[in-house]
N, C-alpha and C positions, 0 to 999 in steps of 0.2 A: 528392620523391614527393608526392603527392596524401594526401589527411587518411587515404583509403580502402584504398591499396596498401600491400601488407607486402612486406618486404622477403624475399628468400630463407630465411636462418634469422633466427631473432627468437624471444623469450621466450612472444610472442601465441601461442596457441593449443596453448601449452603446457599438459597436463592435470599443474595442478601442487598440491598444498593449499592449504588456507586459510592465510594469512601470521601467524595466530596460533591454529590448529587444536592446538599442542603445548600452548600456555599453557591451552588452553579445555580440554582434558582432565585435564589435571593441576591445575588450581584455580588457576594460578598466575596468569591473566592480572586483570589491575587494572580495577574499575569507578570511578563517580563516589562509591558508597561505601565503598571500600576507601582514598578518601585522604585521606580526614577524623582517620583518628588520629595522622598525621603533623602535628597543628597542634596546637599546645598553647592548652588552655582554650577548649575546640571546647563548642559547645550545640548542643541540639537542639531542633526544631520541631516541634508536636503541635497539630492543628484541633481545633476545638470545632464541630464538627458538627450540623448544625440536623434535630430529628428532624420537618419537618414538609417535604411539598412545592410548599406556597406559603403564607408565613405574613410577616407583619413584624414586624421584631427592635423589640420595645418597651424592653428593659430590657437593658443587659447589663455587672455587677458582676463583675469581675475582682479587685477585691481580695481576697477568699477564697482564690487561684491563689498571689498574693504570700506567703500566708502557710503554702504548701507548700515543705516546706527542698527546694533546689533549685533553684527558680524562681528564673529571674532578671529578664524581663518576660514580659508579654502584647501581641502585637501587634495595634494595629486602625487604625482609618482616620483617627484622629487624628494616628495618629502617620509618615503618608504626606509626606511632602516635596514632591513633585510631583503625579502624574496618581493616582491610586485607580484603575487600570482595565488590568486583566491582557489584553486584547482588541484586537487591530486594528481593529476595527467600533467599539468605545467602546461595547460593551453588556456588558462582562463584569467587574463593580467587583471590586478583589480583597480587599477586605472591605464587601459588600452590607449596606444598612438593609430589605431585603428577601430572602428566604430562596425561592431561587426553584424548587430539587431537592432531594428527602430528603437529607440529607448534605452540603447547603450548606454551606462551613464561615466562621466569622461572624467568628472571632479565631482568633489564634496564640499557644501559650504555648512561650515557650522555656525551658529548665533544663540546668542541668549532665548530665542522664541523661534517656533517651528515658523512659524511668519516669516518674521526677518530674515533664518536662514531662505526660506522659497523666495525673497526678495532679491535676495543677493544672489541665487543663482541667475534669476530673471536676467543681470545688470552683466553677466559673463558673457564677454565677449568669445565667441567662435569659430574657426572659420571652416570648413570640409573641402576635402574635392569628392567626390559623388564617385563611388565605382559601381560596377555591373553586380547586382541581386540576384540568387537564385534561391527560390521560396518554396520553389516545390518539390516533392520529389519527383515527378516527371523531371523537372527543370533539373534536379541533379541529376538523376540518370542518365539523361542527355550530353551533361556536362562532364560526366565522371565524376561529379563531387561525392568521394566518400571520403569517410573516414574508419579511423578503428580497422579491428580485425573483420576478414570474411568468413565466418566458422562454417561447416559443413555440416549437416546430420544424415547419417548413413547407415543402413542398415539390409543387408544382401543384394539384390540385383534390381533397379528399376526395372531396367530391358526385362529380363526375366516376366519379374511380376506384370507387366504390362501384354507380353506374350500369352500369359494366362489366363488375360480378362475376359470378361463376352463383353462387357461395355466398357469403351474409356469417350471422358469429358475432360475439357479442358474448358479452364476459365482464367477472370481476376478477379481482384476486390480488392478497395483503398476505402480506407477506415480512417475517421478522424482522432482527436485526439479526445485530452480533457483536461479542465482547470480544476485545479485541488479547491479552489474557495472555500479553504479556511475559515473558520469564523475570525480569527484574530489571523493579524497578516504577518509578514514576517519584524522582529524586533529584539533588538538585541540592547545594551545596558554596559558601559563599562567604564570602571575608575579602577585608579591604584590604590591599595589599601594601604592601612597603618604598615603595614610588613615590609612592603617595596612590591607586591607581588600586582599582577595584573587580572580585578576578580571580575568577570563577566557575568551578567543577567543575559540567556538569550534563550530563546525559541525554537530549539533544536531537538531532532530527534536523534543527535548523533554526539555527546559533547564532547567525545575524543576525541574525535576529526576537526572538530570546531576550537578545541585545544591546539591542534597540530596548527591546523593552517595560520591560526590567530601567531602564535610562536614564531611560525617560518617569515612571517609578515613583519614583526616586530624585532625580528635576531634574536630571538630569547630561545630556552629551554624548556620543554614543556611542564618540569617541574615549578618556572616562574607563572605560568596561567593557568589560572584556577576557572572553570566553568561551569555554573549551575543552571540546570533548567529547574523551576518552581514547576511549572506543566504548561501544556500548550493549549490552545482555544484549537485544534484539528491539527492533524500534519499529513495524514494521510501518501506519503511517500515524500511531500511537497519538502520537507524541511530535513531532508535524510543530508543533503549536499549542499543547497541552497544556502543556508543562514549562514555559511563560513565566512563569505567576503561580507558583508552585513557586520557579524557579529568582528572582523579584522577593520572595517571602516572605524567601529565605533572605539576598538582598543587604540588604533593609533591615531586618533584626534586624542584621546583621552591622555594619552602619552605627550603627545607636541605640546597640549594646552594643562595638563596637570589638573585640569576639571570632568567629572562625572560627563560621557557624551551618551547620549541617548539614541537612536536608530529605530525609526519605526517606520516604515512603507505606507502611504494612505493605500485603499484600493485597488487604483488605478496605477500607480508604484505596481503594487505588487502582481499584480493580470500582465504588463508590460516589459519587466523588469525578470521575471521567476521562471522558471520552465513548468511543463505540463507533462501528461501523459503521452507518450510516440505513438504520429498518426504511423500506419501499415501500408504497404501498398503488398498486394499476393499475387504472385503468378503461378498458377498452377494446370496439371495435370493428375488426372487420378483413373485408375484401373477397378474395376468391380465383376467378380464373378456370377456366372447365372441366379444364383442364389441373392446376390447382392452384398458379399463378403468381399472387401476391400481385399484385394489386392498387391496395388501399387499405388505412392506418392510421389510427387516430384511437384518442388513448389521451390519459389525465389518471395523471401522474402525481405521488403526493404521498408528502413524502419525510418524516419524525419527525426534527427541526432539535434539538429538545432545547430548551431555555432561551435559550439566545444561538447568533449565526449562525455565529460559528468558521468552519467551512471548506466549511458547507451549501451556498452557490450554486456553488460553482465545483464540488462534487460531483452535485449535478443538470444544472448543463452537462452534463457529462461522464456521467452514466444518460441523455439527450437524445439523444448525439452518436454512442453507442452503443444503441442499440434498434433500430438495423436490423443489428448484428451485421455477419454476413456477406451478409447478404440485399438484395436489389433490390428494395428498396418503393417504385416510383413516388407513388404521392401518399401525402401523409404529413401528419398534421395533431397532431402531440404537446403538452400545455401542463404546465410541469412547477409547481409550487410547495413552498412548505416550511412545515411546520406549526412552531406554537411549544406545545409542550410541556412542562410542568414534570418536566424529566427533565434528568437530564446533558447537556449539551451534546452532542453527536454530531459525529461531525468525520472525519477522511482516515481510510480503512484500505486495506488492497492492493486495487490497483484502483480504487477511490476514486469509483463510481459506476458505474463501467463494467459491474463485474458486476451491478448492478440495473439496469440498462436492459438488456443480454442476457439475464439472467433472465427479464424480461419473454416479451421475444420470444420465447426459448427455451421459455415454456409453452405460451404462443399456439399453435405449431409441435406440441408434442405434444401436447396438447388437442385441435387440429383434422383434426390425421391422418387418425385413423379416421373421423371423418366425409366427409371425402374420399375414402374408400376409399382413402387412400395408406400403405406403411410411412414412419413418420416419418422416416427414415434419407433416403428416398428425395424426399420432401415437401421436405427441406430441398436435399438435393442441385441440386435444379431451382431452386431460386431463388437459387442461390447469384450475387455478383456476377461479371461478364464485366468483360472489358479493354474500357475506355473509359467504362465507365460511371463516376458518382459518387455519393457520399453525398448525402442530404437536405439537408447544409450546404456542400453544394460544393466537395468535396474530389475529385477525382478519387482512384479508387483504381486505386493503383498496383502492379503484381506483381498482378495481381487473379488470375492463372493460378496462382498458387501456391497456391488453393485447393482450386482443384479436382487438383492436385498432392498436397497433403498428404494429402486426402482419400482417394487413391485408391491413393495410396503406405498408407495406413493399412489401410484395408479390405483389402487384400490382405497385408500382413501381419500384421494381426489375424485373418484366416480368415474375416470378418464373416459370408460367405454361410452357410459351412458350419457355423459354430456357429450362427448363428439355426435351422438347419434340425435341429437334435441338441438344441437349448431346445424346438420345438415339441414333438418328440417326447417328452424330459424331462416337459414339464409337462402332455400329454395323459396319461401313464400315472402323474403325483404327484397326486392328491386336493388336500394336505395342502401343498404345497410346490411354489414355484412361482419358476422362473428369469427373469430380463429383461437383456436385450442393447442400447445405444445407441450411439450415435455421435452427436458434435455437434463445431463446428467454432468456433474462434476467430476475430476477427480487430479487434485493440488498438489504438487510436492514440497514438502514444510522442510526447510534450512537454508541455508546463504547457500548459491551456490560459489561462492567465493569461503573455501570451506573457513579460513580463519577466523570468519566472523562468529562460527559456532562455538562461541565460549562467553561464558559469562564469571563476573564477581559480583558479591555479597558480603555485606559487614553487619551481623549482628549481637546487639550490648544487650544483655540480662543484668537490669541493675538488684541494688541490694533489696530494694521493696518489692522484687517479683516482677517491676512493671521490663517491659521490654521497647527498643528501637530496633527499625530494620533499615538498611540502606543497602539500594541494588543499583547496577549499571544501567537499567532500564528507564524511560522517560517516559510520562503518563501524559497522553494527547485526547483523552476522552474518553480513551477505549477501556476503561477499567483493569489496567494491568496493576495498578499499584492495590485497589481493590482485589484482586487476585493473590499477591503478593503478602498483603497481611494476612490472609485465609491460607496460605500456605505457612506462613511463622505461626499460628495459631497453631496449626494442626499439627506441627509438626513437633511443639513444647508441649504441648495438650493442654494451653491457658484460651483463656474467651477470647472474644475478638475483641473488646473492650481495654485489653492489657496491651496490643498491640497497639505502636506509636509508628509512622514510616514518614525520615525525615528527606527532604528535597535532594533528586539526585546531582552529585557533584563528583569533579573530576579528582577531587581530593580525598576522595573519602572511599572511595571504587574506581580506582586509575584502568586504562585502557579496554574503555568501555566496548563492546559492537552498539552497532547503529541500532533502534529499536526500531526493528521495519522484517519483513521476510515472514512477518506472522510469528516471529519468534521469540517474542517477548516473555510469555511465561513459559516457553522449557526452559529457555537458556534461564532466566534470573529466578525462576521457581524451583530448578535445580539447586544454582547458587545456593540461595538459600535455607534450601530444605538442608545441604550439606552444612551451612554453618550451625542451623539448629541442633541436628545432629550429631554435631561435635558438643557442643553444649551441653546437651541434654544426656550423652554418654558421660560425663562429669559429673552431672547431676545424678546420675544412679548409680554411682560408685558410691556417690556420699548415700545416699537414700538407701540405699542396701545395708550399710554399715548401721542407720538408725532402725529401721526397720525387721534387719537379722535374715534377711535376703538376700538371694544372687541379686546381680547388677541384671542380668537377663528378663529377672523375673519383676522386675518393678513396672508399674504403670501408671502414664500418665497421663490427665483427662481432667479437661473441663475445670483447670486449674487445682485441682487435686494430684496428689503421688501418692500412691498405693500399691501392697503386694499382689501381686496375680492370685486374683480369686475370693480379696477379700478388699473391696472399697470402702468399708467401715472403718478398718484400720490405717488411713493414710493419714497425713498430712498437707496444709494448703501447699501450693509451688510456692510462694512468697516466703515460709517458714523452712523452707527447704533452701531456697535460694541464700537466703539470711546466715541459717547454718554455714553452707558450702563457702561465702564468704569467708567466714570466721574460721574454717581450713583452708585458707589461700587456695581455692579452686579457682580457676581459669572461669571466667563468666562470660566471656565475651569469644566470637572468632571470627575469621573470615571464610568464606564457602566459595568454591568453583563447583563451575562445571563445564564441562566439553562434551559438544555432541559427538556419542562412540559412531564407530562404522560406514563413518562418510571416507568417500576417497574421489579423485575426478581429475581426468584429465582434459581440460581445457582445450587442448587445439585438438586431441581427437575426437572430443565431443563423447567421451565415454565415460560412466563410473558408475558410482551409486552418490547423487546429490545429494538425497535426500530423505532425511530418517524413517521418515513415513507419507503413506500419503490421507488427505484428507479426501471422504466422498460426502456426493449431497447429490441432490435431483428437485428439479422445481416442473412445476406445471402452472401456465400462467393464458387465462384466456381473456379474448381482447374484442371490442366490438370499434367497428370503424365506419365515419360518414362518409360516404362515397362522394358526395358532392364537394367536401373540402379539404377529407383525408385526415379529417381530427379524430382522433380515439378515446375509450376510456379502458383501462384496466380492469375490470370487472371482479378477476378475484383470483389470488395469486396461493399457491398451495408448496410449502418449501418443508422439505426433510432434509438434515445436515447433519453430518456426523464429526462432531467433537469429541469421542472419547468417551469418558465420564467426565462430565464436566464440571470445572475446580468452583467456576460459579453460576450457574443456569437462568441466572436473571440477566447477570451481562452478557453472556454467552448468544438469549435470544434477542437482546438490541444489537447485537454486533450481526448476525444473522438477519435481522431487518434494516437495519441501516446500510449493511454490504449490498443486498437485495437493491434498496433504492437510490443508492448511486450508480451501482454497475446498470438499473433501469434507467438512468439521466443518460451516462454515457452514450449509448445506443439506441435511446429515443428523442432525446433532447438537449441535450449540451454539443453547442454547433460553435466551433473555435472558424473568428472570420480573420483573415489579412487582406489587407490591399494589395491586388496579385497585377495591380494597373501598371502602366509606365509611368504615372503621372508624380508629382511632387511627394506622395506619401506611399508609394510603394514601399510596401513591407510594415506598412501599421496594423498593429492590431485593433482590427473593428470591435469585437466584442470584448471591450474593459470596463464594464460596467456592468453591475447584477439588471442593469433596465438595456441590457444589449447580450447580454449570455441566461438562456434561460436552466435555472435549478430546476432540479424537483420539487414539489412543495404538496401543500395538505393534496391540492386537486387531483397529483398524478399518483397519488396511494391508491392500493389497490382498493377495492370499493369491500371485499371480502377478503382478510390475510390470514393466512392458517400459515403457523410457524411452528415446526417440532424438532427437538433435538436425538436423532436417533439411538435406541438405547440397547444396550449389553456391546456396548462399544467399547470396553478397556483397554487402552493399548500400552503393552506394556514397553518399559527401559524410556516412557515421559512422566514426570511429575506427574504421582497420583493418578496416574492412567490417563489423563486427558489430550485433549489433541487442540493445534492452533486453531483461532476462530476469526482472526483478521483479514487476512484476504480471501479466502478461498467461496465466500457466501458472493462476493462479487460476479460471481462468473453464472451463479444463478439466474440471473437476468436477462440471459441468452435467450430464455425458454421466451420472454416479452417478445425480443423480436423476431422469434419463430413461431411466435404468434400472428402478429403484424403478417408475418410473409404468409400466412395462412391465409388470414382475412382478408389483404390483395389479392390473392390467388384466385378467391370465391368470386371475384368479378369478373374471372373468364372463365374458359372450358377447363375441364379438367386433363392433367397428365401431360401440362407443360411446367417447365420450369418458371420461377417467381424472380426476378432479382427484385433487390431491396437495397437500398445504397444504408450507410450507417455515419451517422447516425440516422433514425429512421424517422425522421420531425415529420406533420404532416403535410408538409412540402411532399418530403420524399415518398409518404406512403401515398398520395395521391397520385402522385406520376406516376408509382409500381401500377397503382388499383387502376388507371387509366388505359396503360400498357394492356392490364387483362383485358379492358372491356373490349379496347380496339381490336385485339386476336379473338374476342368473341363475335366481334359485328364481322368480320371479313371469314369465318368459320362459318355464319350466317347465311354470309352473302353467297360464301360458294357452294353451301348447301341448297338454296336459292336456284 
């Protein structure tokens, strides 16, 4: 069979739990720090945090630290064996003579107790000179602080397209950011083993990279560090780059002191310490023909890089490559760049730029509506793309009718018509209170665009009782890939899911890992996999043929049963099968690749085909707001998303909800604050505490959530037909605050534009909703 065809019955598409949903309610399931008190004479790790945001380290006395009972060193950049430099780029030293973010941290005190160590850093003496901060991106713009490349995105003639319009607008929009909070923060684990080798416990979504940099830290080979992630408590882009210096802190104490060090972030470590999602700033112009058929683009945009470049350009790739969304923008003229800002590093989060380039467009879109005399709903609908057309960078898009599918599938079973018509009424007869209805549509491009990340390894044992193990490169954060994973080794030997064992991913066991992030956790390693099973299980019917008195073609297997084509009576269990093939030195065991075919890109001209396919979805989400405070509620949110056929449809629809109500925090509620003052604490970050950065939580769910996975979706040359489900549900959330901008709107006249700042907290929708009334009372007066 083909990577894309499933068999009759099979595990895929089974709506089955999470594969360790029992241990995660009951407490009982194991992190990176729950295995540290299994080592005797374990220390712990504590920074000394630099309170200034750009200062250089003039003085720094640790003996004080030594003569807290407890300590047992302090580490710093003396005491480095190899590389100083926690960063792929070689701009991120992981003990700096320059302090480059409030909470920079400058040395490491290790002790017997996480106490002792935070004592001993208390006792380190400091000394700084203070230099000039720039925190924002205005404040880099001004300065020229960039960094990284400036890629362009182009595609025929601005001038041209702008000649053609009947209407052109010009605007901006600066977008905040967002904190990953994690449920577990970042934590890494590491001692020398019996071997000499150096084995790490840590928190990573990445554990090649976290292999490399740990090595380059240490002067080692990365055949001497072994990296296992057990799974994460979240990562959501947070732990793609992040946990490298973390996880090199805790190898090379572990090294100096020949004792197990431990590394775990409290909180507030880790909000101060980690980067976030890059806030945007947009400068744009846009062209639109009498009809209201885009035109022309022309936009700058500039993304907050933070200190060092981490994983900045390939995140503006990817806000570049998505900014025409779903839309047909003939000519197109985008320039993206990265500011440097003495801030945290900034780096991957779900979607990984994608939502800020459709953010863009998606305000562009409701901003100009009304000026076009169009409903936004409808503004978009008409420019959506057509089959044959392509993106800006040359991709054909493909399935492109599955847009206007989702869409229409939605609207109709969201009611669209008929609720917008029962809001007008609502909010002509509320003063005080006023409702808004949106719709807005997705559409994702699924692979690294860094294309070498598109490969994956798989190692799977069929031992001699039938039972089986699987080990893939991929790392489980929540989001049920390893869940997925075993329902892929099932389906693909034709045993229960009960035979299937998946042991913790390590660097040793599936060497050069990709990151697991990009959404692409189960093509790549369900790939993987499906190929080693397949190698396997063609072994296995060579033997099974010969018992049987069958082609090897014609054997089937199922449900842990092997049988001729046509007759299930006549099989054999897999386990007496396996048993046999043993006992003729058959090969039971293999290893599985896979590479994703047909990508190709070229980087500085901003052209190719990224990405293997694309993911759609569409949401509609209507919203009511108090005029007098600007507080909302969610009323009831309605999401159709297309996964393909999906390998598991229980996880599938919490990854679908859960994408929904973070990419809702993002842009209604998660408001990242710094001290932007002159004063003593410029450059602190305000909001490092869950009682200073507000989450989603029960109250901002929608009050009604209708969640469907769109179906005769098959996409073939992905495992089993299926399609990514991790980032792309995020972007649904749009539709919230295209909502919001609706519901402000309602408090003025109609057939003006709305801004709405983003995040849209009810701060901000109150000053939109104010905005209106005031253009209502002077429309008033001068009708008056």
């Amino acid at each position: 069979m083909s990577l894309f065809e499933r068999p009759p019955l099979g595990a895929v598409g089974d709506a089955v739990p999470h594969e360790s949903a029992d241990l995660h309610v009951t407490g009982q399931a194991l992190y990176t720090d729950d295995l540290g008190v299994r080592l005797q004479g374990l220390l712990h790790a504590w920074p000394l945090q630099a309170p200034h945001a750009h200062a250089r380290l003039l003085k720094l006395d640790t003996a004080p630290a030594l003569n807290v009972p407890g300590v047992v060193r302090v580490l710093s950049a003396a005491d480095v064996p190899g590389v100083n430099d926690a960063g792929v780029k070689h701009d991120e030293p992981l003990f700096p003579t320059e302090v480059m973010f409030y909470g920079h941290a400058v040395c490491w005190v290790l002790a017997d107790s996480a106490d002792a160590a935070r004592l001993g850093a208390e006792a380190i003496q400091a000394e700084y000179e203070v230099l000039p901060a720039v925190l924002t991106i205005a404040e880099a713009v001004a300065a020229e602080s960039f960094q990284g490349s400036q890629p362009t995105l182009r595609r025929g003639d601005v001038s041209l397209g702008f000649e053609q319009a009947a209407h052109i607008f010009e605007g901006e929009f600066e977008f905040g950011g967002q904190e990953h909070f994690y449920l577990e923060t970042n934590a890494a684990l590491a001692y020398t083993d019996e071997s000499g080798q150096m084995f790490i416990q840590s928190s990573t979504q990445h554990p090649t990279e976290t292999q490399e940099i740990v090595a380059h830290v240490l002067g080692l080979t990365s055949s001497q560090v072994t990296v296992q992630c057990l799974r994460m408590g979240g990562g959501f882009g947070g732990k793609e780059m992040q946990p490298h210096g973390f996880a090199a802190i805790a190898a090379l104490g572990a090294t100096l002191t020949g004792r197990p060090v431990r590394l775990r972030l409290n909180r507030t470590q880790d909000l101060t310490m980690t980067g976030k999602r890059h806030p945007f700033h947009a400068r744009w112009k846009v062209g639109f023909d009498e009809s209201g058929g885009l035109t022309a683009l022309q936009a700058t945009l500039s993304s907050d890089g933070g200190w060092s470049l981490d994983l900045s350009e390939p995140v503006l790739a990817r806000a570049l490559c998505h900014i025409d969304n779903a839309y047909f923008i003939p000519h197109i003229e985008v320039l993206g760049r990265i500011c440097k800002t003495n801030k945290t590093s900034q780096t991957a989060f779900r979607g990984f730029g994608g939502p800020q380039g459709m953010l863009v467009i998606e305000d562009i879109l409701g901003r100009c509506a009304p000026l076009l005399g169009l409903e936004a709903a409808d503004l978009r609908q008409r420019n959506f793309y057509a089959p044959g057309e392509a993106t800006p960078y040359g991709q054909p898009v493909r399935h492109a009718e599955r847009l206007q599918g989702v869409w229409q599938t939605l609207l109709q079973k969201s009611e669209f018509a008929a609720r917008q018509a029962e809001i007008r009424t609502f909010n002509a007869s509320n003063p005080h209170t006023k409702r808004g209805l949106a719709i807005t549509p997705v559409k994702f491009g699924i692979s690294f665009n860094f294309t070498a990340y598109n490969q994956a390894g798989a190692l799977v044992h069929v031992y001699k009782d039938g039972s089986v193990l699987i080990n893939h490169g991929g790392t489980e954060m929540g989001q049920g890939l390893h869940t997925k994973m075993i329902q892929v080794a099932a389906t693909a030997l034709g045993v229960p899911l009960k035979c299937v064992r998946l042991a913790p991913t390590r660097t040793d066991k599936v060497p050069n890992t990709s990151a697991t992030a990009a959404s692409s956790g189960a093509d790549l390693n369900g790939g993987a996999i499906k190929d080693a099973c397949d190698q396997i299980k063609e072994r296995l019917a060579a033997v099974a043929a010969g018992a049987l008195g069958v082609h090897p073609n014609d054997v089937r297997f199922e449900n842990g049963r092997v049988y001729p084509l046509g007759h299930p009576d006549q099989g054999m269990d897999f386990a007496k099968l396996v048993h046999d093939a043993y006992h003729l030195r058959t090969q039971l065991w293999a290893a599985g690749y896979y590479r994703t075919p047909g990508l190709h890109w070229d980087r500085a001209a901003m052209q190719g085909e990224p990405f293997k396919y694309f993911s759609y979805g569409a949401s509609v989400s209507e919203v009511e707001v108090d005029g007098f405070t600007g507080a909302y509620r969610l009323l009831r949110a309605d999401l159709l998303h297309d996964v393909g056929d999906s390998l598991s449809p229980l996880i599938d629809i919490g990854q679908v909800e859960g994408g929904f109500v973070q990419g809702a925090g993002w842009l209604t509620l998660e408001e990242l604050r710094w001290d932007t003052s002159n004063g003593p604490h410029r450059g602190r970050l305000a909001t490092q505490s869950a009682s200073t950065y507000k989450l989603p939580s029960f109250s901002e769910m929608p009050e009604t959530f209708n969640v469907a996975l769109l179906e005769q979706a098959t996409e073939d040359g992905v495992v089993y037909g299926s399609k990514a489900v991790g980032e792309p549900p995020l972007m649904l959330a749009i539709s919230v605050r295209e909502a919001l901008r609706q519901a402000a709107a309602a408090f003025g006249p109609s057939g003006r534009p709305q801004q709405l700042a983003s995040p849209a907290t009810p701060e901000a929708v109150f000053w939109a909703l104010e905005e209106a009334r005031q253009v209502r009372g002077e429309v008033v007066a001068a009708d008056d």
